[in-house]
FIDRENLO-224550 format. One record per residue (C-alpha): x, y, z; residue in three letters. Coordinates in nm, 2 decimals, m for minus. Example, Ala and Ser with C-alpha at 12.3 -4.5 7.8 and 13.67 -1.06 7.14 Angstrom:
// residues 2
     c1     c2     c3 res
   1.23  m0.45   0.78 ALA
   1.37  m0.11   0.71 SER
END
This chain:
// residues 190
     c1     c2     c3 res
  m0.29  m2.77  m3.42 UNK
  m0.16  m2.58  m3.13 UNK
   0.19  m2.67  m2.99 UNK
   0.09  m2.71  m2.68 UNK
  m0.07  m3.07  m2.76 UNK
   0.21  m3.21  m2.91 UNK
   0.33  m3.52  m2.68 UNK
   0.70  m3.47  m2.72 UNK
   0.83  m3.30  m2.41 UNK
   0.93  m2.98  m2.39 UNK
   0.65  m2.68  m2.42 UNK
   0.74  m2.35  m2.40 UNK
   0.86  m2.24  m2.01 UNK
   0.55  m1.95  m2.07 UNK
   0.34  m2.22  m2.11 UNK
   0.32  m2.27  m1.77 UNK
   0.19  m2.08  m1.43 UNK
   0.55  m2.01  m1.25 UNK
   0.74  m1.77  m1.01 UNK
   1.07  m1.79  m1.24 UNK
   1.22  m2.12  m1.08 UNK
   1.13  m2.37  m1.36 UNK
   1.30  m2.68  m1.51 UNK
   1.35  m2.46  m1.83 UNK
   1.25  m2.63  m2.14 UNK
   1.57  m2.76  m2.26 UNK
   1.69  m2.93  m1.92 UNK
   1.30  m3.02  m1.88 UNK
   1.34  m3.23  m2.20 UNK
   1.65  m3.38  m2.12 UNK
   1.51  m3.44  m1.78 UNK
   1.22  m3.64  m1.91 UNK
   1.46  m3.84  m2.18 UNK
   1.59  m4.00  m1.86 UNK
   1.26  m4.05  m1.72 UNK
   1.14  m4.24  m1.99 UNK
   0.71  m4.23  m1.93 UNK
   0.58  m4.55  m2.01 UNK
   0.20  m4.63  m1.98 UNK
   0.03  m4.73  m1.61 UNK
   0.34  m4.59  m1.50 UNK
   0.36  m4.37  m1.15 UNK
   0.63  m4.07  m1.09 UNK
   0.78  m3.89  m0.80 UNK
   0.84  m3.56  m0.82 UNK
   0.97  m3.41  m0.49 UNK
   0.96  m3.07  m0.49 UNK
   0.68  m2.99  m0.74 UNK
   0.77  m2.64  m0.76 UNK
   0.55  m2.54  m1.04 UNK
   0.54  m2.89  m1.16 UNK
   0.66  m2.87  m1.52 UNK
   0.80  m3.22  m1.51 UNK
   0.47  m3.41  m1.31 UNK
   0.25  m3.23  m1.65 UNK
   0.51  m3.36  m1.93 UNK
   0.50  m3.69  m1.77 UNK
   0.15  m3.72  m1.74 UNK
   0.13  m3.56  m2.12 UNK
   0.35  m3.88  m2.21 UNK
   0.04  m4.14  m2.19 UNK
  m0.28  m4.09  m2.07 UNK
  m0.22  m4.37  m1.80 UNK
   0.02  m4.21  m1.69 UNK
   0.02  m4.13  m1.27 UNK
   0.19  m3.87  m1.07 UNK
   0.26  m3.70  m0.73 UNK
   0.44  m3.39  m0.69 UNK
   0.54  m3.30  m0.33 UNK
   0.58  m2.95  m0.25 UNK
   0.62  m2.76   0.08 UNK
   0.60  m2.37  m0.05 UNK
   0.22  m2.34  m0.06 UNK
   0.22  m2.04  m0.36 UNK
   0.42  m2.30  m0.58 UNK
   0.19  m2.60  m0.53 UNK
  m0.09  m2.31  m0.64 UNK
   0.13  m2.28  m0.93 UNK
   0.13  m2.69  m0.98 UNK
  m0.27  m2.72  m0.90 UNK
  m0.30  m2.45  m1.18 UNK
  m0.10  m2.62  m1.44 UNK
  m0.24  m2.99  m1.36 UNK
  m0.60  m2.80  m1.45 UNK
  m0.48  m2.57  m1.76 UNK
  m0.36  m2.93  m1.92 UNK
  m0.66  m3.13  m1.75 UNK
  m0.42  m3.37  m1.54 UNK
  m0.55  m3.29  m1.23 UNK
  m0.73  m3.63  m1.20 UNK
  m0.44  m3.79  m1.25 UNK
  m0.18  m3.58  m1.11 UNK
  m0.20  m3.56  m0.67 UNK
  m0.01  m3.31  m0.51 UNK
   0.10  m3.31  m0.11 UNK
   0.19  m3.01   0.05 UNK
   0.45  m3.09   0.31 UNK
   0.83  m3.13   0.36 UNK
   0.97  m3.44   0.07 UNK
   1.06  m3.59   0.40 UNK
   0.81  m3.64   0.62 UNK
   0.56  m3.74   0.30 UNK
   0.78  m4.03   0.11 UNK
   0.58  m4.32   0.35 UNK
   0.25  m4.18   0.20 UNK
   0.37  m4.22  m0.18 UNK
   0.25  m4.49  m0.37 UNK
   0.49  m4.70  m0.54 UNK
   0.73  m4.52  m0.79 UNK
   0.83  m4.59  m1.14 UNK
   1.06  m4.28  m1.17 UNK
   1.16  m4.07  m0.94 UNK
   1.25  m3.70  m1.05 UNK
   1.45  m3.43  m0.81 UNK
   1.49  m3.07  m0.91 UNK
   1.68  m2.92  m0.62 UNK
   1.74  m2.97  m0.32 UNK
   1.79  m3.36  m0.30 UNK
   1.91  m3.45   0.08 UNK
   2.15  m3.79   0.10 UNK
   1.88  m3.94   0.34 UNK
   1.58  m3.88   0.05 UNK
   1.80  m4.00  m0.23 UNK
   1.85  m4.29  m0.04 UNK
   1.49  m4.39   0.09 UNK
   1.37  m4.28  m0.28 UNK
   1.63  m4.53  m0.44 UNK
   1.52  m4.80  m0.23 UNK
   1.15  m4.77  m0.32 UNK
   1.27  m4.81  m0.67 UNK
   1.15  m5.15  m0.89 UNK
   1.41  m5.30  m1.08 UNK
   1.43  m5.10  m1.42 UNK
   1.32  m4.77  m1.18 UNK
   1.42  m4.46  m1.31 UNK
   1.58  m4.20  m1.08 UNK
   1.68  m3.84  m1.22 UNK
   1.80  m3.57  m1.01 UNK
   1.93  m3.19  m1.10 UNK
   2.10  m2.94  m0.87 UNK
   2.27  m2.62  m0.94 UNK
   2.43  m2.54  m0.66 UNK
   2.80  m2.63  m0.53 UNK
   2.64  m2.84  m0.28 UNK
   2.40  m3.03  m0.50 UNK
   2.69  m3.11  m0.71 UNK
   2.92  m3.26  m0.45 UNK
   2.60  m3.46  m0.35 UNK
   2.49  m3.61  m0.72 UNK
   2.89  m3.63  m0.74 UNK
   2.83  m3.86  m0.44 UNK
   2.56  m4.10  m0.55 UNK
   2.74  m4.15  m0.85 UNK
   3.05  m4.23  m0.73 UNK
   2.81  m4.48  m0.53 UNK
   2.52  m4.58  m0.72 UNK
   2.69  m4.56  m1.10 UNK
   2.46  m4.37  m1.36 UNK
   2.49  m4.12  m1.56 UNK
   2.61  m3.78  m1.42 UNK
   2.61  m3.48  m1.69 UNK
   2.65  m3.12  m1.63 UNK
   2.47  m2.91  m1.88 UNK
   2.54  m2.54  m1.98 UNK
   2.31  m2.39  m2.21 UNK
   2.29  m2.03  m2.39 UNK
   1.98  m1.89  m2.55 UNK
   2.04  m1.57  m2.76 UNK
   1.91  m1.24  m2.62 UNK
   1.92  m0.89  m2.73 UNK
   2.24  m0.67  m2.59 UNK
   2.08  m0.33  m2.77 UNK
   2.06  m0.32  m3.14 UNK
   2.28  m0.66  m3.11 UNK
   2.20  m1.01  m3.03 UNK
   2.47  m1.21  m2.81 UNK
   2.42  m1.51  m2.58 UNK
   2.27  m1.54  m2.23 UNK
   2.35  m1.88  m2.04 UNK
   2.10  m1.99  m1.81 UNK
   2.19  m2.16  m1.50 UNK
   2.42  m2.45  m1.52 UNK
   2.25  m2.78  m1.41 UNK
   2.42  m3.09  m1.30 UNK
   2.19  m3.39  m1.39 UNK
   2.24  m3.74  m1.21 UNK
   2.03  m4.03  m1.40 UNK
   2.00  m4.36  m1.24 UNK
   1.84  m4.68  m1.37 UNK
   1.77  m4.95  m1.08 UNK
END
C-alpha cells in the first residue's frame, strides 16, 4: 500500500503540483486537526493556492465537499491538477476570482480554512456564514497577519498558536537544522 492513500492527513509536500508556497505537511496536519472533516461536510478554502488543504479534506470522507478560491490563475492550475492526481475533482469546485468578490457564490460552509492573506472584512463575512459548531482556521506568517489573527482573537476567543518548526538538512558533510517559516494559526469553533 502506497502512502499516499492513507486517510490521515498529512502526505508528503512533493506529493503535490506546487510553485513552493504550500501549507507544508506539518502545519497542513495541524491545520486539518482544527478543521476536523466530518462526512456530508462542505469547506472553504480561500485562497486555494495549490490546494493542499481542499485535497486532505476531501481525502477525510468520501462525502466530503469543497471550494477553493483562488485569484492567481497558474496556482488554481496547480489546485485543478491535484483535485485530478487524487480524483477529487468531482467533488472539489474551484473559483478563480478575488476571496472577496466570490464569498456570495459559496455554498454554505462547515469549515472555513485561510492560508494567507485573511482581510478583517472576509474574516468577518466568513465567520458569519458559519453554523453553530462551524469551524474556522486561519494561518498568516507575516507581521501583519499576526496583528490581524491577534485581533480576532482578542475578539472572537479561539485558539491562537504560533508554530516554529525545524526539519534537518545537510550543512556539508554535517546535518544541522533548517526552520521553515514561522506560522501563526488562529482556530475558531462557532
Amino acid at each position: 500500500m502506497s502512502h499516499l492513500e492513507s486517510f490521515v492527513p498529512g502526505l508528503p509536500d512533493d506529493a503535490f503540483v506546487h510553485d513552493g508556497l504550500i501549507t507544508k505537511r506539518i502545519i497542513r496536519a495541524a491545520a486539518l486537526a482544527h478543521l476536523r472533516p466530518c462526512s456530508g461536510e462542505t469547506l472553504w478554502d480561500l485562497g486555494v493556492g495549490a490546494g493542499s488543504i481542499l485535497v486532505e479534506w476531501l481525502r477525510a470522507h468520501p462525502t466530503t465537499r469543497g471550494v477553493g478560491v483562488e485569484r492567481r490563475p497558474d496556482r488554481l492550475v496547480n489546485a485543478q491538477e491535484n483535485l485530478a492526481r487524487f480524483g477529487l475533482a468531482e467533488r472539489g469546485r474551484l473559483i478563480a476570482g478575488d476571496v472577496a468578490d466570490c464569498l456570495d457564490e459559496l455554498p454554505e460552509p462547515d469549515a472555513v480554512f485561510v492560508g494567507g492573506g485573511l482581510s478583517a472584512d472576509v474574516a468577518e463575512a466568513s465567520l458569519a456564514r458559519l453554523p453553530a459548531g462551524g469551524r474556522f482556521v486561519a494561518h498568516g506568517v507575516t507581521i501583519e497577519a499576526e496583528i490581524r489573527l491577534t485581533d480576532l482573537h482578542a475578539r472572537h476567543g479561539g485558539e491562537l498558536t504560533r508554530m516554529a518548526v525545524e526539519v534537518s538538512d545537510r550543512i556539508g558533510s554535517f546535518r544541522g537544522w533548517k526552520p521553515l517559516r514561522t506560522v501563526v494559526q488562529w482556530a475558531y469553533v462557532g
